[in-house]
C-alpha positions in Angstrom: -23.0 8.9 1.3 -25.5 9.1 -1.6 -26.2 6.2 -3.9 -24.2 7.1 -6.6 -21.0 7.8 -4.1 -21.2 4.6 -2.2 -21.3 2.4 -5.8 -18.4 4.4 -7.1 -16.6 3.4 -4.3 -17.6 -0.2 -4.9 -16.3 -0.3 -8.6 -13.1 1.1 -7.0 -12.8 -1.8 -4.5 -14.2 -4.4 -6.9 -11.2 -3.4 -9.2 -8.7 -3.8 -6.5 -10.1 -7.4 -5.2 -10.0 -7.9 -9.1 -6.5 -7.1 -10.2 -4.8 -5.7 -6.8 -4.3 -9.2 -5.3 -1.3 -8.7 -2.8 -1.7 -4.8 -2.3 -5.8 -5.9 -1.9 -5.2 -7.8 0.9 -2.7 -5.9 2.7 -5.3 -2.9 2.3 -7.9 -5.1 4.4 -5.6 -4.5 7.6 -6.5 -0.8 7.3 -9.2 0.3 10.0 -12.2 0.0 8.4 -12.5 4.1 7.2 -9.4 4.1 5.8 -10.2 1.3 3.3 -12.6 2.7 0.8 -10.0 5.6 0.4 -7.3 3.3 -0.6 -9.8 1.5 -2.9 -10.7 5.2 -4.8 -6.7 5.6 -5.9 -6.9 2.4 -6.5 -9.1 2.6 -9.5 -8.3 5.9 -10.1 -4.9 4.4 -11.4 -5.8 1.0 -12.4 -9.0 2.5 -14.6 -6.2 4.7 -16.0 -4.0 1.8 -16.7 -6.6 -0.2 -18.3 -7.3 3.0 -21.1 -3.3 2.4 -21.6 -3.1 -1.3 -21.7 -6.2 -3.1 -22.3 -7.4 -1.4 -25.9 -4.1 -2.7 -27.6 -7.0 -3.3 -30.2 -7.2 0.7 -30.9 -4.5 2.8 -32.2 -2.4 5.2 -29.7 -4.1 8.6 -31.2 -7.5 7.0 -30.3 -6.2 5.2 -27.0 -4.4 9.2 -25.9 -8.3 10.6 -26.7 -9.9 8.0 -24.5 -7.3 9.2 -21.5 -7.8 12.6 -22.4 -11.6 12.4 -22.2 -11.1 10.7 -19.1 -8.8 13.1 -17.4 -10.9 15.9 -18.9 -13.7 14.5 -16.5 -11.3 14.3 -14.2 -10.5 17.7 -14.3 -14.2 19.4 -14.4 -14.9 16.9 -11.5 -11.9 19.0 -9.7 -13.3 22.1 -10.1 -17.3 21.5 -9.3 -18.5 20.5 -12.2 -21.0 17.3 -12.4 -19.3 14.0 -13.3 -20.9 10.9 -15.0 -18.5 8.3 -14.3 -18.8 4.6 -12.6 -15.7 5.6 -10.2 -14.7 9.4 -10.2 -17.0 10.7 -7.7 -14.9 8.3 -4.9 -11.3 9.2 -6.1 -13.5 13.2 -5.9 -14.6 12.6 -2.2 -11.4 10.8 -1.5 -9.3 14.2 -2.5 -11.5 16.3 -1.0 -11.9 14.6 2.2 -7.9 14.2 2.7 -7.2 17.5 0.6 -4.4 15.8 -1.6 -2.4 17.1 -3.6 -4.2 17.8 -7.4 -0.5 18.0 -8.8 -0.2 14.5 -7.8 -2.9 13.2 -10.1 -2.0 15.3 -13.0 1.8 13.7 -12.8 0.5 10.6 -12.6 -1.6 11.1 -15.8 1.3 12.7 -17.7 3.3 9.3 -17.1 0.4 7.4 -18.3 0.6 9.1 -21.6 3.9 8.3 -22.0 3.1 5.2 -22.2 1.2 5.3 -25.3 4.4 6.9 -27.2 7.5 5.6 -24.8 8.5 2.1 -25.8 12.2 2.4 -23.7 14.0 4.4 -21.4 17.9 5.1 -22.4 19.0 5.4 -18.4 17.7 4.9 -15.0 17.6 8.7 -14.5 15.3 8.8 -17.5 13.2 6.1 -16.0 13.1 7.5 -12.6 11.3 10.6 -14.4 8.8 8.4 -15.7 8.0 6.8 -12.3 7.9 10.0 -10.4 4.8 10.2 -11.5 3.5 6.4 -12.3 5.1 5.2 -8.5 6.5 8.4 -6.2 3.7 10.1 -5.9 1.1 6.9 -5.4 3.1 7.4 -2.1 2.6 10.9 -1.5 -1.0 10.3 -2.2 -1.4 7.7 -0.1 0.6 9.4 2.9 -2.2 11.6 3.9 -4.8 8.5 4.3 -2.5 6.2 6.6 -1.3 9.3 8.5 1.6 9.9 10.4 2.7 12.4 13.1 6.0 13.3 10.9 4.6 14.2 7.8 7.4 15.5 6.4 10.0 12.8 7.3 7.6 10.0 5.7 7.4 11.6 2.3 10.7 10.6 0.8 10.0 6.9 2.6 6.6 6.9 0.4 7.9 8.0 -2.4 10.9 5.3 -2.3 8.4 2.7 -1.6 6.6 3.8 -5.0 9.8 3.1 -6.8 10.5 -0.2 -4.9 6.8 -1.5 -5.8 7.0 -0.7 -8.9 10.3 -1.7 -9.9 9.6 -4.7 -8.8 6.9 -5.4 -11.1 8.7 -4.1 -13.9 11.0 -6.9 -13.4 8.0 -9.4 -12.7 6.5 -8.7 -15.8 9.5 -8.1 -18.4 7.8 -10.7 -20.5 4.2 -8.8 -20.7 5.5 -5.5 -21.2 7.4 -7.0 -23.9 4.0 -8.5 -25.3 3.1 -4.4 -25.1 6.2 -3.7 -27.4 7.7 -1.7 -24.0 10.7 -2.5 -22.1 11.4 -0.9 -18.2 14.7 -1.9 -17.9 17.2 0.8 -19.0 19.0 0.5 -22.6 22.4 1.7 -20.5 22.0 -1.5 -18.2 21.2 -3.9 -21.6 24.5 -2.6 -22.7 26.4 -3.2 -19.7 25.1 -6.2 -19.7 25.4 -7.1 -23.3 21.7 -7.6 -23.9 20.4 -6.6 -27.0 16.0 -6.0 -26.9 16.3 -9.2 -29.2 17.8 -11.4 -26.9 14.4 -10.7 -24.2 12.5 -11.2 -27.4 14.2 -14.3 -27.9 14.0 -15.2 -24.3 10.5 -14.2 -24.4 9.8 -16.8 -27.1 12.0 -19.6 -25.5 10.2 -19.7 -22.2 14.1 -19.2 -20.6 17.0 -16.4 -20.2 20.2 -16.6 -21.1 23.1 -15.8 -18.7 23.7 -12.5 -19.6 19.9 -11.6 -18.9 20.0 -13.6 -16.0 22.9 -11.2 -14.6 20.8 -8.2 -16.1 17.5 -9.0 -13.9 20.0 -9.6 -10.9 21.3 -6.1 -11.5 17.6 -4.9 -11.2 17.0 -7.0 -8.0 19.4 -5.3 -6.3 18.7 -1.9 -7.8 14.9 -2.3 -6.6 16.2 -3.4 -2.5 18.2 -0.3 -2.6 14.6 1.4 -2.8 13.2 -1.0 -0.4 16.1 -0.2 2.2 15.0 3.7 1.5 11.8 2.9 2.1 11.9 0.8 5.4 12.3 3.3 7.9 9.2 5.4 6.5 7.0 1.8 7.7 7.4 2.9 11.4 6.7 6.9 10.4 3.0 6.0 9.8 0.2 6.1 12.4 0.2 2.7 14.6 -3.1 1.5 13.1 -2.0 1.8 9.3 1.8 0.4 10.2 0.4 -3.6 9.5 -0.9 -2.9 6.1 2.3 -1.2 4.8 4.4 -3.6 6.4 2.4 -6.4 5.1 2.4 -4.9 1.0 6.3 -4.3 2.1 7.1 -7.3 2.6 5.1 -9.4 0.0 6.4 -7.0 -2.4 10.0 -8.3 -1.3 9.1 -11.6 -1.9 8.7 -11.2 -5.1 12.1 -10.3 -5.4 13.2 -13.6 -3.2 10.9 -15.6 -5.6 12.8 -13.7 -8.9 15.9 -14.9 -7.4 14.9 -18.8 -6.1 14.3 -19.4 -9.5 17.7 -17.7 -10.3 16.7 -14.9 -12.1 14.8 -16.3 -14.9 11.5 -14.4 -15.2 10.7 -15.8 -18.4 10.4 -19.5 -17.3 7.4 -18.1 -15.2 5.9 -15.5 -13.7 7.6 -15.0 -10.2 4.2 -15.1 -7.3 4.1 -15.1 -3.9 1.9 -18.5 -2.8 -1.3 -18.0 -1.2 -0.4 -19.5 1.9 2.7 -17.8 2.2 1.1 -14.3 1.3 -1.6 -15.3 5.0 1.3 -16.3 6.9 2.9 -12.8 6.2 -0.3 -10.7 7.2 -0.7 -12.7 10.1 3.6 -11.7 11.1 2.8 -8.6 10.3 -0.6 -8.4 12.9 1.3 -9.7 15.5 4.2 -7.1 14.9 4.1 -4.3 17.5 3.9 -0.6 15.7 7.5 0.5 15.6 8.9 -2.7 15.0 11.4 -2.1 11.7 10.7 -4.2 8.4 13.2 -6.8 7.5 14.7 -5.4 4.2 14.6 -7.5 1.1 18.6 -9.0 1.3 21.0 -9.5 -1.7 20.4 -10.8 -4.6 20.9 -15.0 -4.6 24.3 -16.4 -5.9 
């Protein structure tokens, strides 16, 4: 690779060792070649992310012209042209070299817009429309780089493993995207729940949840390990050498949801993590695993 190439490809691995922590170390399982490729989408999404999120300072018409400049380079890069940019070229060689599919990447941008004018979702079906693109098709794009001899029977898997992940950070972070003036929990299931967006303001302020909003993020728990149980038997689909990665993000991912739950639902008293040491002893489970062992599927939520 030229100079330019191989430092683009750093950036993109330098983000992920930056803000990728669990996903970052599961990615270090891959066979070496594989790695950088993961890196490139990666940044591609977490640069993308960062336009959204970190320039809170700017209003949305000028944060929407930043992503649009960006995904106009994007775009040019796509079709040929030159691109002056500190990570494109990688997430360019990495869609070349896998041929993946462009449609992917543009869906992925149209949810990141939304961002910048969505502040709710009214039901899960409306939700599941915006994470098509931010979370399904992260899978399909990644299917192509861990590889599997069924193709076809691991997309849906993927794809349900991109709404587990990122349903599970929606309910990590209710408090931050509340910070962001956003909510990811569905106004139907505040309602069942009778939860107004007032009461996870005042829950936000507290540093604690009621009971109702405890039962609301229980809901959600379970809702995200019906995606997980989706998603498990696309683990053993993949090719044998990319199986310990996946099963290793898999299952740290679930324990996030076990670590929501030990502290009985309350994401507001703190932010639920996985510790360190338990995050090492789960790659080392999952290296020991023999390819086409099944993942053990997050379980009921606590009661």
């Amino acid at each position: 690779m030229d100079t330019d190439l191989t430092a683009a490809y750093n950036r993109c691995r330098e983000l992920h060792r930056q803000h990728g922590h669990t996903y970052y170390l599961a990615t270090r399982l891959l066979p070496a070649w594989k790695r950088r490729h993961v890196h490139a989408l990666y940044g591609f999404t977490r640069y993308a992310d960062e336009i959204v999120d970190r320039t809170e300072d700017l209003p949305p018409p000028r944060r929407a012209a930043r992503l649009d400049d960006w995904a106009g380079r994007f775009v040019a890069g796509l079709h040929g042209e030159p691109v002056d940019d500190p990570l494109l070229p990688a997430v360019l060689h990495t869609i070349a070299v896998f041929d993946l599919n462009r449609d992917d990447f543009a869906s992925f941008l149209g949810s990141m817009a939304m961002d910048l004018t969505v502040s709710s979702y009214r039901t899960y079906g409306d939700l599941l429309d915006y994470m098509e693109g931010s979370a399904a098709v992260i899978g399909t794009m990644m299917l192509p780089i861990l590889g599997s001899p069924d193709p076809a029977a691991a997309r849906e898997p993927a794809r349900q493993l991109g709404f587990a992940f990122q349903l599970t950070n929606f309910i990590r972070d209710v408090a931050e995207d509340l910070d962001r003036g956003r909510t990811y929990l569905p106004d139907e299931d505040l309602t069942r729940f009778g939860v107004t967006r007032d009461d996870l303001l005042a829950a936000r302020a507290a540093g604690r949840t009621s009971e109702p909003v405890r039962e609301l993020i229980r809901y959600e728990v379970t809702r995200a390990q019906a995606h997980y149980a989706a998603a498990a038997p696309g683990v053993t689909l993949l090719d044998p050498a990319s199986q310990t990665c996946i099963r290793t993000a898999y299952t740290l991912y679930g324990d996030i949801l076990d670590e929501v739950a030990a502290q009985d639902f309350d994401v507001f008293a703190r932010r639920a993590r996985v510790p360190p040491r338990q995050r090492l002893a789960e790659a080392a489970r999952a290296l020991l695993a023999r390819p086409g062992t099944p993942v053990r599927v997050p379980g009921p939520a606590l009661r």
